[in-house]
N, C-alpha and C positions, 0 to 999 in steps of 0.2 A: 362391226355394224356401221353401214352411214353413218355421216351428219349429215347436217343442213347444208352447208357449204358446200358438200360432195352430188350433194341432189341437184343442187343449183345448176350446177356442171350439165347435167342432163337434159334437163327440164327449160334453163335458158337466164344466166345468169343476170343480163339485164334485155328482155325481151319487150315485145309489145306492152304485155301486163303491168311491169315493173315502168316501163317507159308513160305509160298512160297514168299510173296511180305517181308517177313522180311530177308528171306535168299539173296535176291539180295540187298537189304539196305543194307547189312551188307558185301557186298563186297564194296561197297561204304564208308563205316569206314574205311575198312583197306586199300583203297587206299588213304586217307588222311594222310597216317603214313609219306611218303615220303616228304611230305610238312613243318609237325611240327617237324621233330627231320632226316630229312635228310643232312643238316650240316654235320652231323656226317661223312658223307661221302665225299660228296660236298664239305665241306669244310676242308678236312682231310688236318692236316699239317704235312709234311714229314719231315723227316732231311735236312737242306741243310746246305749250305756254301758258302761264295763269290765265284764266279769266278773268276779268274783272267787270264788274258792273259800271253799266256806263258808256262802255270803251267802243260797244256794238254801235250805240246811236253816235257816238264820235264820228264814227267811221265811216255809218254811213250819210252824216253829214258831210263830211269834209271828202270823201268819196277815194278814202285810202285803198292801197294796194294793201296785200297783207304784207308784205314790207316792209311798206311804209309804216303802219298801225303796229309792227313790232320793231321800227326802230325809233317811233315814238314814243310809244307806254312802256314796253320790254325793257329793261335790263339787257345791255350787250354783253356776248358773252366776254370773261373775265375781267367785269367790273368788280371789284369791292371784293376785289382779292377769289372771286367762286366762277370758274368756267364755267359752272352751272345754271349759273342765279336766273340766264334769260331763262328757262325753265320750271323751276322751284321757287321763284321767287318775283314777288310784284313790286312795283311804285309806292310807298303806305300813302298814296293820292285819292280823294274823291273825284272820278274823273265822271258826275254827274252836273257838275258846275256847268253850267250854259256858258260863260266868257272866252273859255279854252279856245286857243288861236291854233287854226287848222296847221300851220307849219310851225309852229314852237310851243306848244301845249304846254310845255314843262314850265315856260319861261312867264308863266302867271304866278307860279310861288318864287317870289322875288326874295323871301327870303333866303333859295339857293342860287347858289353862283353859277351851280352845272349839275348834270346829272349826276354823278358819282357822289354826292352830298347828298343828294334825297334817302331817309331811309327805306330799308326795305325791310317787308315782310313775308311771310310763308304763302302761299297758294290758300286762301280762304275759301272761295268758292270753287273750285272745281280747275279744269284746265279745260283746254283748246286744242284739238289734237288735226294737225295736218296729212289727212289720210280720208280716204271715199269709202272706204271698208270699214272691218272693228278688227279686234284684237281681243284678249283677256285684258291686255294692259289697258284698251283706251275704255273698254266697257267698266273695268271695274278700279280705273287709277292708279295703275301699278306702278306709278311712281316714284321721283322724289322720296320723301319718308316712309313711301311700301313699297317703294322698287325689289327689293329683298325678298317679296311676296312670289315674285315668280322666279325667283331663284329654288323656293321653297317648292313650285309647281312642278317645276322639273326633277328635283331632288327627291320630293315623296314615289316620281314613276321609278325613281333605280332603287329605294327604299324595297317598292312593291318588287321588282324583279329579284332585290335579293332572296328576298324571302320567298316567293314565288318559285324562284328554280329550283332552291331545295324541296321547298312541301311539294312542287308540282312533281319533281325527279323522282320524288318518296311512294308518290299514287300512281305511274307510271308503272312504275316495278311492284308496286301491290297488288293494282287491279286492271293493269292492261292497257298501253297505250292507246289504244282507238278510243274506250271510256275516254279516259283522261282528256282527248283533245277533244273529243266534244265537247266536255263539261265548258271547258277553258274559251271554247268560243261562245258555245253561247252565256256565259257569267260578261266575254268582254263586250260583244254585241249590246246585250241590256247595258251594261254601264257607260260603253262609250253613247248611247241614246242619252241615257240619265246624264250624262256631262253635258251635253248641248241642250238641255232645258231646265240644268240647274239653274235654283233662284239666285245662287249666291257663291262667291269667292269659295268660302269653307265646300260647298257643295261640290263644287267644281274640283275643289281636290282631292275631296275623296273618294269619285268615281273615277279618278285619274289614277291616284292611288289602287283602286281595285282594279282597272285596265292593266297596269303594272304587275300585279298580283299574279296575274294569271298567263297574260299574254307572251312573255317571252318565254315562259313556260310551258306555254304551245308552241310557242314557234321549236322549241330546241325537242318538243314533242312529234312533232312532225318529221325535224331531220331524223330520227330518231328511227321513227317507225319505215321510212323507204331503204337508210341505211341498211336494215334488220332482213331485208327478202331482195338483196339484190349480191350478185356476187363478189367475192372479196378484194378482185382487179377494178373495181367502178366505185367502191366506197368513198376515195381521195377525189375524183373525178364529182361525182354526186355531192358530195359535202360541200365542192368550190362550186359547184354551179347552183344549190342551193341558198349560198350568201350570193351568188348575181342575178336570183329574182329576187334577193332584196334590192340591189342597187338598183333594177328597172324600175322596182315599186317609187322609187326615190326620183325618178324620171315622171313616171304616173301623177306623185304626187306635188309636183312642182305644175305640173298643167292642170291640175283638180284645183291648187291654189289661186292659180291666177286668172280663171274662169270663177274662183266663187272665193271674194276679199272677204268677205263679213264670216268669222269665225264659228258661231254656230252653227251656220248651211254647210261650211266646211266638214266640222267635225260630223253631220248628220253623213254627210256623203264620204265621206273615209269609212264611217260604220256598217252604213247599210248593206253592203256588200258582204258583208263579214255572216250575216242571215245562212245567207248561199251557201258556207261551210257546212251546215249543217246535216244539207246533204253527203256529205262524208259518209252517212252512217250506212247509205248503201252504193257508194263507190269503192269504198277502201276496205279490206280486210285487215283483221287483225293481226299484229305481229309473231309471226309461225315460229318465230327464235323463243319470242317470249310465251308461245302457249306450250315451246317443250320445255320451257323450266320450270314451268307450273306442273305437268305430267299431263297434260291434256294432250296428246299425243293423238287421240280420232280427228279434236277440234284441227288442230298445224297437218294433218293428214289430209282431212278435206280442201283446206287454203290450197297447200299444196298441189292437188290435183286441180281447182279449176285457176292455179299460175299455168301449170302445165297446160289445160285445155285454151284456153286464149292464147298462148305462143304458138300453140299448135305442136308440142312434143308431148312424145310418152315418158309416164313415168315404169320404170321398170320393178317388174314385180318385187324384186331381191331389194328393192330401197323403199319400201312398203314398213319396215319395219328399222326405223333408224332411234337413233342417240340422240341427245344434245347434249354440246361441247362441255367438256369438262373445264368448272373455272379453279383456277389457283388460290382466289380468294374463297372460296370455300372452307378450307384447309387453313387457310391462317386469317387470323383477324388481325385486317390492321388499325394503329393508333394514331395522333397527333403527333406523337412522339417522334416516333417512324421517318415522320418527315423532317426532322431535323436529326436525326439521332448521330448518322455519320456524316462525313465531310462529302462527298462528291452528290447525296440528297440534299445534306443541308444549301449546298451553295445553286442545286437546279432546284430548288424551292423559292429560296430569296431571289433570283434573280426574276423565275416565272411568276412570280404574283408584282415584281414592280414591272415587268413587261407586260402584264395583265392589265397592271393600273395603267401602264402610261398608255398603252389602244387605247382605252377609253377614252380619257382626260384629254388627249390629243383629238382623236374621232370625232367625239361630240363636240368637244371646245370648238375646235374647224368649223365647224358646221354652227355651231350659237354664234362666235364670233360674227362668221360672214353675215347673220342676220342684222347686227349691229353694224356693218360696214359701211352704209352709205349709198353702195351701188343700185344697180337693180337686183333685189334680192331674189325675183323667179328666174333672171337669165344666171346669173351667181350661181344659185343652186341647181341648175340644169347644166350649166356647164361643169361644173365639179364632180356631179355623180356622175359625166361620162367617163370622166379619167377612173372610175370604179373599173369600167370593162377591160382595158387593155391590163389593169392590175392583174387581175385574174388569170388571162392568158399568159402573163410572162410568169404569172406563179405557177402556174402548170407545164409549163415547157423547159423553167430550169430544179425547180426540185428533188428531181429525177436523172438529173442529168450535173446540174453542179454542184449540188446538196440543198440541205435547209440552213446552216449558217452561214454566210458569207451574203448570199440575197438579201436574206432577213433583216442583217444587221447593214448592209447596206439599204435597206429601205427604209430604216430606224433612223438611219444619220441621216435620209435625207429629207424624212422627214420632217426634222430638229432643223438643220441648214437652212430649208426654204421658210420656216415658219419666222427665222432670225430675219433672211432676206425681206419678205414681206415686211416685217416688222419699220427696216429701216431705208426703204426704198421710199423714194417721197411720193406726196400721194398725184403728183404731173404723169408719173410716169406709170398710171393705172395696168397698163396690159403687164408690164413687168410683176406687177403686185400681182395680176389674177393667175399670172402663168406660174408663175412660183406659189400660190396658195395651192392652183391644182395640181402641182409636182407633191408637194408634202401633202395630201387628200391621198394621189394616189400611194405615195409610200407607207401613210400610215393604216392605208388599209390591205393592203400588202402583207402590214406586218400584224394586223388582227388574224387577219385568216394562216399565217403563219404557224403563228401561235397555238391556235385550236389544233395542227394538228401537230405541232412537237411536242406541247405538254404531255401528251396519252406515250412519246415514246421516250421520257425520260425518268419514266419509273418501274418499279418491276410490278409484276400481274397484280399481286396481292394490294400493292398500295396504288393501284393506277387511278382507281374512280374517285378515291378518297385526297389523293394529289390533284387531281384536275379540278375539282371538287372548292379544294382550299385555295388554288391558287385563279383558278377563274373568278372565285367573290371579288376580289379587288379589283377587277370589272367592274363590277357595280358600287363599288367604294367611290372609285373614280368618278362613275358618274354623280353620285351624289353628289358631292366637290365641287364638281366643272362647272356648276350655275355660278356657283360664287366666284370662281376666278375669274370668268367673263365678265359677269356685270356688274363685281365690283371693282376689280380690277380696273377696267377700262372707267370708271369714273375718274380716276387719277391719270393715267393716260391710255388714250383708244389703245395703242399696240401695246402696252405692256404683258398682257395674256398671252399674248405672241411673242414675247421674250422668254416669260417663263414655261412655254411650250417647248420653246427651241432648249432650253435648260435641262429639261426632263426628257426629250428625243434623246440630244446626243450624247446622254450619260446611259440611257438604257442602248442605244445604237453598241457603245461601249462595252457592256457587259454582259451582251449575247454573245462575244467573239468568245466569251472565257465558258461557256458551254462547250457540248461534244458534239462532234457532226453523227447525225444518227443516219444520212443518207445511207440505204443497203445493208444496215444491221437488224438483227432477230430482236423483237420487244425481247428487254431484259426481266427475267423470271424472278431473279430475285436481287436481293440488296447488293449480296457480291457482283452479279454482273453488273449491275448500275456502278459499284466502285471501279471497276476492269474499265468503264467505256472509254476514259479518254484515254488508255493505252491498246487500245484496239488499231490497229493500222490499214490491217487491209479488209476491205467489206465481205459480206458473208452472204451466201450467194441463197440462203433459206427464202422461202416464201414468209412475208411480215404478215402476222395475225393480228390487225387491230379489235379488242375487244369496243363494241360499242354500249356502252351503257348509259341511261338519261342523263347523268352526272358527267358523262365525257366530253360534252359538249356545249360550247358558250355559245351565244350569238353574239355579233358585232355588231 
């Protein structure tokens, strides 16, 4: 009897149909951009400085620049021992005295010698923030002694994706991918609304938190469901040009920013659009793989016939009456165990969950980092997601041609190499830093999309979902992480994130070489052939059956 993949063959493996319900999936990637790496925005830190009372009418008595008005009251930076202090810290002056002399203000308490002797104290009143727009940080002080608070902001969205990919993975395969993504958009729609008219900090992050919850869990729901009806030579092909309508979206969402600085107009209009999904419910059919593992066999019958009528082929009567594929894992249940139990699992385990961790931790850090750098942070981020594209291309044109390890792990070291270079390049020689930041952007996303899809062939059938599964979480570990190594990190010094970037690249660049090249081999069935691969020499000329399951796949 047929399968699915044998109909496909007939009927039009990736045709009009497939081509049109893939172009609307893929506006849906790139509206998940705003979610995973909108921080940038959102939580953009300005320049500020205490307020003080008083310091306004000073100023504009004496008809100070802002300069001037902060190298008169302000604390320079790394007085009294704190790089910080013009920031976090005030003059303990009443600068409401009427005597104050417009060029030496200080030099009325005679009892100090200079400024470095006056004491200081904490931010009492508020701050001063040098920016036309807002932020979370300038709306709600996320400074100084709550700077940490939006370390927390970003750390609750990978929180919510942990958890998310698995519950979402779990409904998927219960009750049907097409349910599932609807639900997911519109739970994120209402909340991302709900986040931009929360009253409050707490408010703000728990609708963030719930965007999290669900949202990568559509997106990896969507790659999921085009994978599922298109045929088996376009799956590697669809899945990398899936992650590059996120990078467009990344493009989109650099020009959304810089046409709308104040953060809740922002985050209204990254959402609204997300409505529009909901039309899905009669654009997209349901996944015809997944209504034959259900036994619904009439329901994947009729899908079938109108992919067929939009390509414009017949379907032939004799495949009227087909299978779905038999899986492995049926047959054996696999454990935790499993995955450490022998030597050549155990070592493609450990290495693919710190390769797992370090995409992220790299990825995102990239990307928080450059918001903290100083530059212009919309041309910054616009020029870094273009180095996305040509990623892409060179991943598809040596994969196949010169394997997956040697790329891979060359894109891993170069990632780690430029993130050191940045690091210690001074800051006179600006284009050197930005070329070398988007050399390590493009390697490390290179080696994201890499990853997603070696982890699915370095285990056998039985343990493949359950391995992608464990080793894609620390994705989202990482990301939880990465708020703190940016922005605390960089209080001690701006580049040190980017040392320990470079730390963690070139030791994972390292320990992809001690994997197997899987270029041209058959997915391994079971344990023994996963122990056989690294003395496998010459390739195997089979056709590769990726199984796709919601668990197989991570987003970047």
């Amino acid at each position: 009897m047929p399968t699915l993949d044998d109909i496909l063959e007939h009927i039009g493996k990736f045709d009009l149909y497939q081509k049109r319900a893939f172009f609307v999936l893929c506006l849906l990637s790139a509206a998940f951009t705003p979610i995973y790496v909108g921080i940038v925005f959102l939580g953009y830190i300005p320049e500020h400085h205490c307020w003080s009372p008083g310091v306004a009418e000073l100023r504009d008595r004496c008809g100070w620049s802002l300069e001037e008005e902060l190298n008169y009251t302000s604390p320079a930076r790394g007085t009294h021992g704190d790089a910080f202090a013009h920031q976090c810290k005030r003059y303990d002056m009443d600068w409401n005295i009427t005597e104050f002399s417009c060029t030496n203000p200080t030099a009325f308490f005679t009892t100090y010698r200079n400024k470095s002797s006056i004491p200081l104290i904490p931010c009492q009143d508020g701050w001063q923030y040098d920016f036309s727009g807002s932020s979370i940080v300038s709306e709600f002080n996320l400074v100084c002694e709550d700077a940490w608070k939006l370390d927390l902001f970003q750390s609750c969205v990978n929180i919510g994706f942990f958890a998310g990919s698995i519950s979402i993975g779990y409904m998927a395969d219960r009750f049907g991918r097409k349910l599932c993504l609807l639900i997911t958009i519109l739970i994120n729609s209402i909340s991302g609304v709900l986040m931009a008219v929360a009253p409050s900090y707490n408010w703000v992050v728990i609708f963030r938190l719930i965007q999290g919850l669900v949202s990568k869990g559509g997106w990896l729901t969507g790659y999921i469901l085009i994978t599922e009806f298109v045929g088996l030579s376009y799956r590697r092909t669809v899945g990398i040009v899936y992650q590059v309508a996120f990078t467009f979206g990344l493009l989109v969402l650099a020009a959304v920013a810089y046409a709308i600085p104040h953060w809740r107009w922002l985050q209204l209009a990254v959402t609204l659009p997300n409505f529009f999904f909901l039309l899905y419910y009669w654009c997209l059919p349901e996944s015809p793989r997944w209504l034959l593992t259900q036994q619904k066999n009439d329901k994947a019958l009729k899908i079938i016939k109108r992919i067929a009528k939009a390509n414009r082929k017949e379907l032939p009567p004799s495949m009227e009456n087909f299978q779905p594929e038999e899986e492995v894992g049926d047959k054996l249940r696999p454990s935790f165990l499993d995955l450490v139990k022998t030597t050549q699992i155990r070592k493609h385990t450990l290495i693919l969950m710190y390769t797992w961790f370090t995409s992220s931790v790299l990825y995102q850090g990239l990307i928080m980092h450059m918001g903290i750098a100083g530059g212009n942070i919309y041309l910054d981020f616009f020029y870094s997601a273009l180095v996305e594209f040509p990623a892409a291309i060179i991943l598809i044109l040596t994969v196949d041609r010169i394997g997956r390890r040697y790329p891979w792990s060359a894109a891993t070291l170069m990632a780690g190499t430029t993130c050191l270079i940045t690091a210690l390049v001074p800051e006179n020689l600006y284009w050197i830093k930005i070329t070398a930041a988007c050399l390590g952007r493009m390697g490390i996303t290179m080696c994201y999309e890499m990853v997603c899809l070696v982890n699915a062939e370095l285990y056998p059938t039985f343990l493949r979902n359950l391995g992608v599964l464990v080793c894609s979480s620390m994705c989202d570990i990482g990301g939880i992480i990465t708020p703190f190594i940016v922005y605390r990190l960089a209080d001690v010094w701006h580049e040190l994130p980017l040392v320990v970037f470079a730390v963690i690249g070139l030791i994972d660049g390292g320990l992809i070489l001690l994997l197997p090249e899987t270029k041209g081999k058959t997915l391994p069935e079971t344990i023994g052939d996963v122990e056989n691969m690294h003395r496998q020499e010459r390739p195997k000329q089979n056709i590769i059956y990726l199984q796709v399951r919601t668990s197989d796949v991570a987003s970047h």
